[in-house]
C-alpha positions in Angstrom: -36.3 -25.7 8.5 -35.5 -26.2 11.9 -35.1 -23.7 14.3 -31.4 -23.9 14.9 -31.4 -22.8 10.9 -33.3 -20.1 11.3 -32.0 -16.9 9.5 -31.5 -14.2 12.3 -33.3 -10.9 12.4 -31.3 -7.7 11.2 -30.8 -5.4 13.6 -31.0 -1.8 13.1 -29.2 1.1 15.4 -30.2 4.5 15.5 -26.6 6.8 13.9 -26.3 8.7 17.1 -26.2 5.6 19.3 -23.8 3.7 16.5 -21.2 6.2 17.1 -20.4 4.8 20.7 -20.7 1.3 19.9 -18.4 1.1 16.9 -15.9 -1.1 18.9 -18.5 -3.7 20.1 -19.2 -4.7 16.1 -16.2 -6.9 14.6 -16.2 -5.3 11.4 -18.0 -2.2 9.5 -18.8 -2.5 5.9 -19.9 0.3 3.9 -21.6 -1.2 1.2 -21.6 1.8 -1.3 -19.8 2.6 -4.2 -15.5 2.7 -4.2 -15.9 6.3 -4.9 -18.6 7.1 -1.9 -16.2 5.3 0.0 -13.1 7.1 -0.6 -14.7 10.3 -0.5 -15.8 9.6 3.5 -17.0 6.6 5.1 -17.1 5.4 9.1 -13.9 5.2 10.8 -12.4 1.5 10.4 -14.7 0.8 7.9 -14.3 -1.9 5.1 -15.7 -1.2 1.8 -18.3 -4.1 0.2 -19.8 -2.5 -2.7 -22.9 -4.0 -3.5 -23.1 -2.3 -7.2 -19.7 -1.0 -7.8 -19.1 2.8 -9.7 -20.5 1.8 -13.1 -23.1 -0.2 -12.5 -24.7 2.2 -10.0 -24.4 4.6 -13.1 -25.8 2.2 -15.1 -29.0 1.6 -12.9 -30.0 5.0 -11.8 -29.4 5.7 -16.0 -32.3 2.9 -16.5 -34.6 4.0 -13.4 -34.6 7.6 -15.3 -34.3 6.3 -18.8 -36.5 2.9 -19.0 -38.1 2.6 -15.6 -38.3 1.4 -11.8 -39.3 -2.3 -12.4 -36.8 -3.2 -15.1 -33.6 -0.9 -12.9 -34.6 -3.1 -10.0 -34.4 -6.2 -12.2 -31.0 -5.7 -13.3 -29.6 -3.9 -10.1 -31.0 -7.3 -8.1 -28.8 -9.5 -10.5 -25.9 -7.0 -10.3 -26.3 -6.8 -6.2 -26.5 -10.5 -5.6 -23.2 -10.9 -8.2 -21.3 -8.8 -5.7 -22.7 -10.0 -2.6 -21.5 -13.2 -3.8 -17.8 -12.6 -4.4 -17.8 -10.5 -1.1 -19.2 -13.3 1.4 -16.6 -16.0 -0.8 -13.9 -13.3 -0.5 -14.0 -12.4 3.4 -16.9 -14.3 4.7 -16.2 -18.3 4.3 -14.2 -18.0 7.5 -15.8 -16.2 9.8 -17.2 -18.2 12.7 -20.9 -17.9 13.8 -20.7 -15.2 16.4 -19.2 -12.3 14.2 -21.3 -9.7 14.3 -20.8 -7.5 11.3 -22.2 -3.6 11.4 -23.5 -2.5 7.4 -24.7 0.6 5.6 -25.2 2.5 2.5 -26.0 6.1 1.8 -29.8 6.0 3.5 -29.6 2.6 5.1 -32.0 1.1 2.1 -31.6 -1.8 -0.8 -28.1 -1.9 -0.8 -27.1 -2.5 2.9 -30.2 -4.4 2.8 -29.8 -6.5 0.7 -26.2 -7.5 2.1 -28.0 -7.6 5.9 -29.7 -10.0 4.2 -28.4 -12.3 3.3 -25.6 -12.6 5.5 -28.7 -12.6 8.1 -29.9 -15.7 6.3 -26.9 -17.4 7.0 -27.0 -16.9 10.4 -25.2 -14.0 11.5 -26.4 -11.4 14.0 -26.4 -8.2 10.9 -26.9 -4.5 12.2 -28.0 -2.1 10.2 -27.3 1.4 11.1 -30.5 3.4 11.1 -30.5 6.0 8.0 -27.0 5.2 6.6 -24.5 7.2 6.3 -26.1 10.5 5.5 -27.9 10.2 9.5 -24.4 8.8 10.7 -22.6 12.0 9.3 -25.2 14.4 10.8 -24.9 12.6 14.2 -20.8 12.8 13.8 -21.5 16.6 13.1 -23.5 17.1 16.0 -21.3 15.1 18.4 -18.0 16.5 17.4 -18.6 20.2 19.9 -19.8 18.1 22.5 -16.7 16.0 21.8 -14.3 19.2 21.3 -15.6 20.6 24.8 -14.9 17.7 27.4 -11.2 18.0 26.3 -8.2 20.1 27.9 -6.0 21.4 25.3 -2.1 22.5 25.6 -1.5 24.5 22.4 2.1 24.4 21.1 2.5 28.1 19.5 5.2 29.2 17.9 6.6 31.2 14.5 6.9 29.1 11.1 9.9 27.1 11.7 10.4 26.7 14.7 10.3 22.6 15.0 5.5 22.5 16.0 5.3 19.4 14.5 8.3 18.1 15.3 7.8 18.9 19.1 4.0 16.9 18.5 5.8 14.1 17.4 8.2 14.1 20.3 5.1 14.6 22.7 3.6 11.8 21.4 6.5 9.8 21.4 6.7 10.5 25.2 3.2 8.8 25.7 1.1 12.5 25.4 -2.2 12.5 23.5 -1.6 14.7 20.0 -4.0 16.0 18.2 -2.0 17.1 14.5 -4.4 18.4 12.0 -2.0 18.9 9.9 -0.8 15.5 9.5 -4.5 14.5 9.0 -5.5 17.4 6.6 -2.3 16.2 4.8 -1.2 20.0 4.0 1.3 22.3 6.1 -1.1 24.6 6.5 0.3 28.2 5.3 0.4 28.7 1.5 3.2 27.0 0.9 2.3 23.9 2.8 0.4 21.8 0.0 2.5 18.4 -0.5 3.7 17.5 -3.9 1.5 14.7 -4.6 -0.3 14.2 -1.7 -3.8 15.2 -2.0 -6.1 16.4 0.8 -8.8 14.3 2.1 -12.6 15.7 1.3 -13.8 17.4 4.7 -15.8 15.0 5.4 -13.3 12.9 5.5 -11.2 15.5 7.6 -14.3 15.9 9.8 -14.1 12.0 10.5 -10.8 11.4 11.1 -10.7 14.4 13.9 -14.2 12.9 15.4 -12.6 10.0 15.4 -9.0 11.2 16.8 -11.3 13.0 19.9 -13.2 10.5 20.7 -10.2 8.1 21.4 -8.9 10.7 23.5 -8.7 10.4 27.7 -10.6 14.0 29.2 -8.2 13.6 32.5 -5.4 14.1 30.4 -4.6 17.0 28.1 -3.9 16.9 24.3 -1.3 19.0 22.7 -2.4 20.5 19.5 -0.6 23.1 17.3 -2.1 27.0 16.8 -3.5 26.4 13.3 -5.7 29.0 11.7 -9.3 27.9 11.1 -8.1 26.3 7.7 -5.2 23.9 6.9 -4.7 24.0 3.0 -8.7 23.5 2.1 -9.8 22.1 5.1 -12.2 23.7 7.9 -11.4 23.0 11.6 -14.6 22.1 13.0 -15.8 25.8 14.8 -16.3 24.4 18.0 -13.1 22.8 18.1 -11.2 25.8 17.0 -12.9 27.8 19.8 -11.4 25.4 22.1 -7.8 25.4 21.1 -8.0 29.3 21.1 -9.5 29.4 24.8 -6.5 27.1 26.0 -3.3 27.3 27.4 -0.4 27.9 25.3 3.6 27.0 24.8 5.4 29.8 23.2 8.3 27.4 20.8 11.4 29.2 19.9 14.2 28.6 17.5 17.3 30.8 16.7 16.5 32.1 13.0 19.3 29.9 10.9 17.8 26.4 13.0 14.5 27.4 11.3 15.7 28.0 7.8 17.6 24.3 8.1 14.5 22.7 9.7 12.1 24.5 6.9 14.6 23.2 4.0 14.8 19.6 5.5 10.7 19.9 6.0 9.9 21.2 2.5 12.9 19.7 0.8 10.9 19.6 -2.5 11.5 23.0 -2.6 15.4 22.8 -3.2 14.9 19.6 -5.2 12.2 21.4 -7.4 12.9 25.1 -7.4 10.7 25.8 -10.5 7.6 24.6 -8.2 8.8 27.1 -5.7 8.8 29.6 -7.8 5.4 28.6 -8.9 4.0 28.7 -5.4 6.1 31.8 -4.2 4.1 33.8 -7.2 0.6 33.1 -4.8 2.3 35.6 -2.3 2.2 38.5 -5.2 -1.0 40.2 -3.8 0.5 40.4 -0.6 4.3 41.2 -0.9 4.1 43.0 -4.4 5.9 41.9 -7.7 8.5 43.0 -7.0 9.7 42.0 -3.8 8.5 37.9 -5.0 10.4 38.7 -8.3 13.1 39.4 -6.4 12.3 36.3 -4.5 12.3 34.1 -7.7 15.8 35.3 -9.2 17.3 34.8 -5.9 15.8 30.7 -5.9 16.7 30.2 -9.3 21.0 31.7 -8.6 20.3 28.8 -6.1 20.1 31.2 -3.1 17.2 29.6 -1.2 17.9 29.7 2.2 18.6 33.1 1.7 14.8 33.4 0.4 13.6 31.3 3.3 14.8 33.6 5.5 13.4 36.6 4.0 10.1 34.9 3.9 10.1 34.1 7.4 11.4 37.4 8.9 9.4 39.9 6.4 6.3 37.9 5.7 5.7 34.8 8.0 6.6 36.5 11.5 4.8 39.4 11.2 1.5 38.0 10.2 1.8 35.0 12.6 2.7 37.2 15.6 -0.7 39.3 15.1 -2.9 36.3 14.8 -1.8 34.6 17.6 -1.4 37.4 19.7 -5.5 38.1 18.4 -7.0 35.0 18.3 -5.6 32.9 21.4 -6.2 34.1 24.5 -3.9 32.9 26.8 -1.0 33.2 24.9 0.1 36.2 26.9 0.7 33.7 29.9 2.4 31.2 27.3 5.4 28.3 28.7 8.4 29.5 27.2 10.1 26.9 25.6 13.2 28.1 23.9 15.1 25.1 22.1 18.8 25.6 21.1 18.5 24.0 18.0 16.4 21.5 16.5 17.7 17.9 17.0 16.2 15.3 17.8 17.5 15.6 21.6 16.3 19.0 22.1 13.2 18.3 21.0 12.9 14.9 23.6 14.4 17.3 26.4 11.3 19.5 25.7 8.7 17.3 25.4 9.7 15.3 28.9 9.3 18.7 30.5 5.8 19.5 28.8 5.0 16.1 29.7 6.1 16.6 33.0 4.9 19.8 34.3 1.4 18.6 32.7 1.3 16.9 35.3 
C-alpha cells in the first residue's frame, strides 16, 4: 500500500477540551443506540447507531447468557452491517478533508469500531476521550463556570402578565434570551404541562442550557424569566439559578382582564378541553381545599372559565408568586417598572426596544 493510501490514525480528545471545539469538527455522530440518543446526546449531534435498540439487547443477553467470545462474534457482524449502510447512507459524498467527531457511552468498541473504519478510508476520525459518560461530567462541571461569566436581566412579573411573550419580543429585537421554559417544554407552574408535548430527560435539559450559555456574548446581558428552581420536572442547574436570583430585575405588569385573555389564548387547551382542566385544577386540592377547587370545577364546566382564571390568579397565583420573588431574588426591590397597557404585540415591541435600549 502506498503511502498516499494509508489509513489515518484516530484521534482521540480529552471530554473537557471537546466541549470548546465542537464547532471546528464537521459533524458529531453518536454512535449509540436510538434510545441513548434520544434520551441526551452532544449538542448537534447526528445519531449512527452501530447496533441499533434490539440488537444491543440481543448482545449483552448472549455476553451474560452464552459468553464473551461468541457476543463479540455476532455484535462484530451486526456492527460492520450498520457501519455499512451508515457510510453508503451519508458518507459516499463527503470529500477527503471532513473531519468527523464520534462517540459511544465510554468511548470503546462501538465508536471504535466506526473510527475505524472511516479512519481506514482516509478520514481524519476523533474520538472523544471516555464517551459520553466523561463528556456529560465535563458539561456538568462547566455549566457554573459557564452560568458565572454571564450578566443576567431577569424579567419578573405575576402569572399572566405577557414573561414569555416579552422574551420573544427581546429576542426579536436582537437581545440574547435565555427561556427555560421553551426548552424544558412545560409552563412551569402546575398547570403548565403541554397536552402532548413531553419534557426532555434532564440531561437533555442540562444540554440544551449548556449549550444555550455557551453561545452566549459575556459583554452583553441575557434576559431570562424568574422561574422557580423547577419547570414542570426539570432542575435548573444550582449555579445558574443562583445567578438569575443575584441579578437585576424588570418588574412586568398587566391590568388583571389583559392577563385572563393572554392566559386563555396561552393555555387555550384549557377552553377547548375543559374536562382536562378540571383534571389538573383537582392537583391544587391540598392547597386551596375541596371546596374552593370544587367550586372551581362547576364554575369551568357552566363554561365560566375566565371567571376561574381570574380567581386562580388573584387568590392563588399572586399571592404565592409575590412571596417568592420578593424571598428569593435579591434585587427585585430595585426592579424596572415596566407597566404594559395591554398585551399586543405593539406593547410588547415598545417594551422590549426600551429594555433593549437602556441595557445599553
Amino acid at each position: 500500500m502506498g503511502r498516499d493510501n494509508r489509513p489515518m490514525p484516530v484521534h482521540t480528545l480529552p471530554a473537557a477540551d471537546a466541549l470548546t471545539r465542537l464547532a471546528s469538527f464537521d459533524t458529531i455522530i453518536d454512535a449509540r443506540t436510538e434510545d441513548e440518543y434520544a434520551l441526551d446526546h452532544v449538542p448537534g449531534a447526528v445519531n449512527w447507531p452501530t447496533l441499533d435498540n434490539a440488537e444491543r439487547i440481543t448482545i449483552g443477553t448472549m455476553y451474560k447468557q452464552v459468553n464473551a467470545f461468541e457476543a463479540k462474534k455476532r455484535g462484530a457482524a451486526l456492527s460492520a452491517r450498520n457501519i455499512a449502510a451508515h457510510i453508503e447512507r451519508e458518507v459516499l459524498d463527503k470529500p477527503k478533508g471532513w473531519k468527523p467527531l464520534v462517540y459511544c457511552w465510554r468511548g470503546g468498541n462501538r465508536s471504535g469500531a466506526l473510527a475505524t473504519i472511516l479512519g481506514a478510508i482516509g478520514f481524519q476520525v476523533t474520538l472523544i476521550e471516555g464517551g459520553y459518560k466523561a463528556w456529560r461530567a465535563a458539561l456538568v462541571d462547566d455549566i457554573p463556570r459557564l452560568a458565572q461569566r454571564l450578566q443576567y436581566r431577569v424579567v419578573c412579573g405575576p402569572t399572566g402578565s405577557g414573561k414569555t411573550r416579552l422574551l420573544q419580543a427581546l429576542a426579536a429585537e436582537g437581545a440574547q434570551v435565555l427561556d427555560l421554559e421553551d426548552l424544558a417544554n412545560h409552563r412551569s407552574s402546575v398547570l403548565g404541562h403541554i397536552p402532548g408535548v413531553p419534557q426532555p430527560s434532564q440531561k437533555a435539559f442540562d444540554s440544551l442550557i449548556w449549550d444555550a450559555l455557551q453561545r452566549f456574548d459575556p459583554a452583553r446581558p441575557v434576559f431570562v424569566e424568574s422561574e422557580s428552581k423547577k419547570v414542570g420536572n426539570l432542575r435548573v442547574p444550582d449555579a445558574l439559578m443562583d445567578a438569575m436570583r443575584e441579578s437585576p430585575c424588570i418588574d412586568l405588569q398587566l391590568p388583571d382582564d389583559e392577563r385572563v385573555a393572554l392566559l386563555l389564548e396561552d393555555y387555550d387547551f384549557f377552553v377547548k378541553d375543559p374536562d382536562f382542566f378540571c383534571r389538573r385544577l383537582e392537583a391544587l386540592t391540598e392547597l386551596r381545599g375541596k371546596a374552593v377547587v370544587g367550586d372551581w370545577i362547576e364554575k369551568v364546566r357552566a363554561g365560566r372559565t375566565p371567571e376561574v382564571v381570574l380567581e386562580l390568579l388573584v387568590q392563588h397565583y399572586d399571592p404565592l408568586y409575590t412571596a417568592s420573588i420578593q424571598r428569593n431574588f435579591s434585587q427585585y426591590a430595585n426592579a424596572v417598572a415596566c407597566a404594559l397597557p395591554d398585551r399586543s404585540p405593539a406593547a410588547m415591541a415598545a417594551c422590549a426596544r426600551d429594555l433593549v435600549s437602556n441595557a445599553g
